[in-house]
C-alpha angles and dihedrals in degrees: 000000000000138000125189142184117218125212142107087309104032115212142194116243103182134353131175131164129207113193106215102230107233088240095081108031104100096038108079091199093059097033087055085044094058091046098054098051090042108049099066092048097049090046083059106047092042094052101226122175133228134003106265117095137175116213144189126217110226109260094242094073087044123084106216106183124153109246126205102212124186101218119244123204105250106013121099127231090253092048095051098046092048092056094043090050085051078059112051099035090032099233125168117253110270101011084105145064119224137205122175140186130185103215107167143348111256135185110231113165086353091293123116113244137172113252094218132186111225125191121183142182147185125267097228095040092062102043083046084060092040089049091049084056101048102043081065081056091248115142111226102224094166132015113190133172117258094237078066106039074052101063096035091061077069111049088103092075094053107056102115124099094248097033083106090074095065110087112214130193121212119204113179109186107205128167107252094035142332123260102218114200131175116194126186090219097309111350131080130235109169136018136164145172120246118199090212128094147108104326089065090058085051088049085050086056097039090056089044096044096029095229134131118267086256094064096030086058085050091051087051098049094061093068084061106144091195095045123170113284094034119115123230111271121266102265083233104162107243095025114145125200120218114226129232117280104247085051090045085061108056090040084066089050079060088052089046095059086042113260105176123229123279126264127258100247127112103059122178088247098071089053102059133104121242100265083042094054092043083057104043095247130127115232117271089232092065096044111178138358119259112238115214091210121179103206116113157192140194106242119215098279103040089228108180108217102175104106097048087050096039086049084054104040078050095068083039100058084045091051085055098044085053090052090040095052087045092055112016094177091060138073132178120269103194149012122221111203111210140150128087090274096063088073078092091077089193084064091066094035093056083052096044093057098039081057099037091220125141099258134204138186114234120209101185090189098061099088086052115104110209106169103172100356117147103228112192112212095001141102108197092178080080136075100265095190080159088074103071094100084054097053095039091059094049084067087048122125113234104246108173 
């Protein structure tokens, strides 16, 4: 949870952070239960202000398919992905919730259609999130979907008249699975859910070290590049940022089959806002390369990743041929590593070779001054690449 004050020197009002037990995540009765208790305690400790809240629905209770509409006079975009969704997955009218963006003109059959990101979700998935909220007395004045809140954290880097042209690739690591996003400056033109994150590393670890998920997570975490009690990294352009040792390893495994080096593109140039780029300095909310370096060593275990990550850095170079198909005259220019999960930097330096993009880690929180806020949960002396959905929502319209 995250407020914020905007001005000329953002800053953040109040922050706290739950961590969900595994236990419950895939049980809606006792993930509602722990919300519920928890809410009320983490909005007073945090010390948030006011009633009014806008909130996300996880990405894995949201269908995020591109859509080729024909345009019909007096329909809207919405309307007319919403029906054609009823269509194809042969839902009943109004047991869904539909988002829709135009986000180019395409030629299917010879005939012009409109390439459109839908986004739907369920009714009663979104009143069960609005009720959670309520019952902590909090009025929902805008629910968005996290690929959104995403891009809009952001918008900040891209305020200058030609910033559209620079491609960038999102990539948010969760646990459960990774929210993918591509935007031309600020706006978005492809997303898409990945069921793929850090729950199954910690599954490669569990059936090596035959442990439960709990204790394989735990094993994971010590290799933490970004531990408690570490600073954020100086934003030094240039700077590269060696991965943990059992990563490291299966990222040599990658060299060894003969992956070939990343591209040059991605630079921290292309990053920066307009007063940065005037001085030469990369934005503090992308604060060092990623350096998808190919040097390696066995961790203790010897746990071989690579076919969790290669299954991963597959969606993504899919993700990239559909974008690719949609604007041939464009490529990316840049990947920005997120999600709690690329903490492990040799995640995202395993991805950044497979994809061979300039890659770069993204810590929201950095532009946000917080003298003297009590975080709960939090420590904001450290890189929080997990809080781009947070930020996102707190440039959110209120839409409801």
């Amino acid at each position: 949870m995250l407020q914020v004050m905007e001005g000329d020197e953002p800053a953040v009002i109040a922050a706290a952070q739950l961590e969900i037990p595994e236990s419950v995540r895939d049980t809606p009765a006792d993930y509602d239960a722990v919300i519920a208790k928890e809410l009320p305690r983490l909005l007073k400790q945090g010390g948030f202000r006011g009633r009014r809240i806008i909130c996300s629905i996880p990405s894995r209770h949201v269908h995020t398919q591109h859509l080729q509409l024909v345009t019909v006079d007096g329909m809207s975009i919405t309307e007319l992905a919403a029906s054609q969704f009823q269509i194809d997955f042969g839902v009943p009218p109004g047991s869904v919730v539909v988002r829709a963006i135009e986000v180019a003109e395409t030629l299917k059959g010879g005939q012009s259609r409109a390439e459109t990101i839908c986004f739907a979700i369920g009714h009663r998935t979104v009143m069960r999130f609005i009720d959670l909220l309520r019952k902590a007395k909090l009025e929902t004045v805008g629910v968005h979907t996290e690929a959104m809140a995403i891009v809009r954290a952001f918008d900040h880097i891209h305020r200058r008249a030609d910033d559209d042209q620079v491609t960038t690739l999102y990539v948010d690591i969760g646990y459960q699975g990774t929210n993918v996003a591509i935007s031309h400056g600020r706006q978005i033109v492809f997303s898409r859910y990945i069921e793929s994150g850090g729950r199954h590393l910690d599954q490669a670890i569990a059936d090596a070290l035959h442990c439960d998920l709990e204790a394989a997570h735990h094993q994971r975490m010590a290799h933490d590049l970004f531990g408690r009690g570490e600073s954020r990294p100086a934003p030094t352009a240039g700077e590269g940022i060696e991965g943990n040792a059992i990563l490291r390893a299966a990222m040599a495994r990658s060299a060894a089959d003969g992956s070939a080096s990343p591209s040059s593109r991605g630079s921290s140039s292309m990053t920066a806002t307009e007063p940065e780029r005037r001085q030469g300095e990369r934005p503090a909310v992308l604060p060092a390369d990623i350096a998808p370096t190919a040097a390696a060593k066995t961790g203790p275990a010897d746990i071989d990743f690579s076919e969790p990550l290669d299954a991963l850095a597959d969606e993504l170079s899919m993700c990239l041929r559909y974008h690719r198909a949609l604007f041939p005259a464009r490529t990316v220019d840049r990947m920005i590593c997120l999600g709690g999960e690329s903490r492990q930097i040799g995640i995202c330096q395993y991805l950044a070779r497979s994809l061979r993009l300039g890659a770069q880690l993204g810590d929201p929180l950095a532009r946000l001054k917080s003298d003297g806020v009590k975080t709960p949960g939090l420590d904001l002396a450290v890189p929080q690449p997990g809080w781009a959905v947070a930020c996102g929502l707190c440039h959110s319209p209120t839409d409801l």
